[in-house]
C-alpha positions in Angstrom: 140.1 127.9 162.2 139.5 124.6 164.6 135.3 125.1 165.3 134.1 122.5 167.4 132.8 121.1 164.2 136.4 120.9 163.3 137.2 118.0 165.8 136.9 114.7 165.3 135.8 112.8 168.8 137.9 110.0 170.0 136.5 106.9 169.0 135.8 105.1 172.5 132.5 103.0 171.9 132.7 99.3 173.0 132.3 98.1 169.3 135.3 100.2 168.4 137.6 97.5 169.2 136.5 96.0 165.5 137.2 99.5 163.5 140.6 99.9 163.1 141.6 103.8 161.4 144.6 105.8 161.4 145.2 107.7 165.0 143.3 111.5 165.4 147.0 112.3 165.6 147.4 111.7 161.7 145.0 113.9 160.5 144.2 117.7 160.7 140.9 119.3 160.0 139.5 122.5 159.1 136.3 123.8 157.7 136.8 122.6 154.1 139.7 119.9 154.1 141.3 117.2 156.1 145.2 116.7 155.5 146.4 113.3 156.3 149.5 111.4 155.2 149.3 108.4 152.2 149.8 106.1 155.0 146.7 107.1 156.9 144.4 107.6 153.4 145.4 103.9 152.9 144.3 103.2 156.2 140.6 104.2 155.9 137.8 101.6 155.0 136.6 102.6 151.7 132.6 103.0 151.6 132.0 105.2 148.8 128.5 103.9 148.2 127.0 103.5 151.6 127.5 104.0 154.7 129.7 101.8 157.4 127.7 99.7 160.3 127.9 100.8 163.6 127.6 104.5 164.1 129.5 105.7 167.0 131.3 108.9 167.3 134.9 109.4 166.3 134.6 106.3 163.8 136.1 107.7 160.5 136.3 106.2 156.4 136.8 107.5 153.4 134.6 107.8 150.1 134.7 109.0 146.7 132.3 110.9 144.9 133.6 111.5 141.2 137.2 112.2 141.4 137.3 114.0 145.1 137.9 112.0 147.9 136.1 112.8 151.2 137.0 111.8 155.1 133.9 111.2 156.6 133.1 110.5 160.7 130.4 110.3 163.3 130.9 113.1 165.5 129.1 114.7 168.4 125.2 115.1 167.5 123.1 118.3 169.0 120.5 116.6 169.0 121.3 114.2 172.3 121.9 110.8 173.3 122.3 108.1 171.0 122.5 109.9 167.7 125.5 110.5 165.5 126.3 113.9 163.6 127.3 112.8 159.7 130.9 115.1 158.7 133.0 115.4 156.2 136.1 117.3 154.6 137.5 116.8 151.0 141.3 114.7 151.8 144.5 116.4 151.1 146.8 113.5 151.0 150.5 114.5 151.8 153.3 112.5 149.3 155.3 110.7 151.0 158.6 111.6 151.5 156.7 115.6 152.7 155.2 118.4 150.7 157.1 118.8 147.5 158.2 115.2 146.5 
């Protein structure tokens, strides 16, 4: 299922230019997970006991809570302008080398 609480927003906000994270392209998103490759799960920041600086939608990290990692992002709030919706999926990371190595 791809809700619109499924999407991640592209990350466009003028203080975007000093986040780097792996490209919407690299990860897939559904209801309960987020599937991304090692290469992209080594790209995230790490904040696993706070929150990044700078909430924007589309910006994207990683934390840890136990032994289950979790993408987060800002996404698009209902609220209105200026605020952030807080997401997040537990990571499926794929080996390298592809499912089954």
């Amino acid at each position: 299922m791809n809700s619109d609480r499924n999407v991640i927003p592209p990350m466009d906000h003028e203080l975007s230019q000093y986040w780097d994270q792996p490209a919407l392209t690299e990860i897939e998103v559904d209801d309960t997970h987020a599937l991304m490759s090692e290469a992209a799960f080594e790209q995230l920041y790490e904040y696993s006991a706070s929150r990044p600086t700078g909430a924007y939608e589309g910006k994207m990290w990683k934390g840890r809570s136990g032994e289950v990692w979790y993408l987060q992002w800002f996404g698009k709030s209902t609220i209105g302008p200026g605020y952030v919706s807080n997401n997040h999926r537990v990571i499926l990371v794929v080996p390298r080398g592809g499912i089954g190595q």
